[in-house]
VOGU-3710 file (C-alpha; in Angstrom, 3 decimals, decimal comma):
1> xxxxxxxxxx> -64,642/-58,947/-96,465  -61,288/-59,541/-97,757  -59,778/-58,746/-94,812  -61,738/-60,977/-92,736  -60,483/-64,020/-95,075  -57,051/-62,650/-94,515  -57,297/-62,462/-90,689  -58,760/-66,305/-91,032  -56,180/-67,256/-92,987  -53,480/-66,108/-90,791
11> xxxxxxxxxx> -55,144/-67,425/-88,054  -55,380/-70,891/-89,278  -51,224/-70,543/-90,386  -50,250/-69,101/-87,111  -52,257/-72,587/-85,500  -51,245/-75,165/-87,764  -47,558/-73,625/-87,009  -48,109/-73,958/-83,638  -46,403/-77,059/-82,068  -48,325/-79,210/-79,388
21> xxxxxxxxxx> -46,834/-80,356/-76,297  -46,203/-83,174/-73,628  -45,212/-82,340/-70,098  -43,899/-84,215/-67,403  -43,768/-84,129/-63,536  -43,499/-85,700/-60,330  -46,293/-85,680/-57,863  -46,961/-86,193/-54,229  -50,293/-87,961/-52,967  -52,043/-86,018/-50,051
31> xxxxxxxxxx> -55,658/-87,373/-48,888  -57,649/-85,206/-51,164  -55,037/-84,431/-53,627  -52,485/-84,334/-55,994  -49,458/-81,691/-55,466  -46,777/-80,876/-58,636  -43,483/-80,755/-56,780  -41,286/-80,376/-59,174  -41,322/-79,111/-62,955  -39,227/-81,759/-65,309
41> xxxxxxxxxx> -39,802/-81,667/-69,047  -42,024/-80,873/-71,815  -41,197/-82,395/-75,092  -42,857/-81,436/-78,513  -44,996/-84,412/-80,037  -46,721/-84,370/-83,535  -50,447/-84,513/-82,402  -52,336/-83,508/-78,956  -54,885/-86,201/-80,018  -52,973/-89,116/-81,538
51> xxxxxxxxxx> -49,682/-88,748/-79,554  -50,687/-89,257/-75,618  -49,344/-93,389/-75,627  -45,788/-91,603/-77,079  -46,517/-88,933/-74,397  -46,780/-91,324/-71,527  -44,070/-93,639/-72,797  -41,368/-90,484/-72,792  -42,474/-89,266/-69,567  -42,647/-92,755/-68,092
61> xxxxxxxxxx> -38,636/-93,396/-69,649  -37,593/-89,850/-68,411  -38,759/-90,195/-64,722  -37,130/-93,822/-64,695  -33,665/-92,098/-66,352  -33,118/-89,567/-64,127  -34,729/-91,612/-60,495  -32,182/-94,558/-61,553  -35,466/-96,450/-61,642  -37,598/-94,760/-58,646
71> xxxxxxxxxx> -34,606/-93,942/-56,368  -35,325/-90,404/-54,697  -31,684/-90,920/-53,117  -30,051/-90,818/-57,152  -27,596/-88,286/-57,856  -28,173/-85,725/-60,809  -26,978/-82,267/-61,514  -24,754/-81,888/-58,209  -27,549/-83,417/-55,818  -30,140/-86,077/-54,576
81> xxxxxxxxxx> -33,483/-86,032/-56,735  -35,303/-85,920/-53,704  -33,068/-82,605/-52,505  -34,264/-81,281/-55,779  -37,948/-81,736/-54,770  -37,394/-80,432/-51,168  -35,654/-77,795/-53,335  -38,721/-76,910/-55,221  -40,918/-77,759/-52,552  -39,811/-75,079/-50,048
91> xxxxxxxxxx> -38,408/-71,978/-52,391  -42,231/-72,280/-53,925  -43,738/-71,600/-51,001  -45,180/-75,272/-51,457  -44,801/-76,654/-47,860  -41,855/-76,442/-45,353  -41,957/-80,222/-44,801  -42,547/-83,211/-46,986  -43,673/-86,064/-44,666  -43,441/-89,990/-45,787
101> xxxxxxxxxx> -44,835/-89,261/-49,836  -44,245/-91,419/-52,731  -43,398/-89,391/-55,758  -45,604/-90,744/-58,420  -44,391/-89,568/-62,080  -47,789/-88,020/-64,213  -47,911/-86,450/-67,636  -49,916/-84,082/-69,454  -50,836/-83,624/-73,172  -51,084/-80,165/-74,839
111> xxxxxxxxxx> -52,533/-78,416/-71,519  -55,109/-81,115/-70,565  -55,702/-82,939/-67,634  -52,954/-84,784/-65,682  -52,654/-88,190/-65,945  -50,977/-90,863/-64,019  -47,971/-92,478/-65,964  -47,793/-95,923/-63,954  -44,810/-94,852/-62,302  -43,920/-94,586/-58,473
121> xxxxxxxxxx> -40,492/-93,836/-56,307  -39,185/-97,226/-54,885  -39,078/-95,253/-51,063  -41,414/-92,246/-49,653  -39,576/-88,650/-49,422  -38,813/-86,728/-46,490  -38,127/-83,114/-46,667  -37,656/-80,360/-43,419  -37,017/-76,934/-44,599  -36,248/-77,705/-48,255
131> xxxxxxxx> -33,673/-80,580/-46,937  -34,159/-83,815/-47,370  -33,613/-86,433/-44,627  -34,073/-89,992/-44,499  -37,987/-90,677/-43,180  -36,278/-92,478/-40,444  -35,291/-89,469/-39,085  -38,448/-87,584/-39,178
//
């Protein structure tokens, strides 16, 4: 019996101990679906339940930081933010091409459900081969 109680007790410690979590990503619209094309962040917040308008607001700000406000043509870490998705896109056996998709940004909170965070790339993206090219082109 006592070491039932124990094993409880540990239990509950190792949870509480635990910290929850808020992810971010971009997504691309297809007719019946949502596809993840790129893994950004994940941030620790206090509480899975009370924390999802902090969750949204810091996923929200960090999509807007690093698009320079929606711009899939940006520069960060030695490319485009778009060549980053084409990037991800292709080396994950994703899709070779990327045709005409707004990136919309969504977050998650402690391994739910995605949700939409209200923000969308200014311009679609366009990526051949895990390249991207200006939709004009394509």
């Amino acid at each position: 019996m006592k070491a039932i109680i124990l094993l409880a007790a540990l239990s509950i410690g190792i949870a509480s101990a635990s910290s929850d979590w808020c992810t971010c990503a971009p997504f691309a619209s297809f007719e019946h679906s949502e596809i993840m094309v790129y893994y950004s962040k994940e941030f620790t917040i206090d509480n899975c339940i009370n924390d999802v308008l902090m969750c949204r607001t810091k996923c929200r700000q960090y999509f807007e930081d690093n698009t320079n406000g929606g711009d899939l043509w940006h520069p960060i870490e030695g490319a485009t933010v778009g060549q980053h998705i084409c990037n991800y896109v292709f080396t994950n056996d994703l899709m070779p091409f990327l045709m005409h998709k707004k990136v919309h940004g969504y977050y998650q909170v402690c391994g739910g459900a995605w949700q939409y965070a209200e923000v969308t790339s200014k311009d679609a993206l366009c990526c051949e081969l895990g390249s991207q090219k200006h939709c004009t082109e394509m």
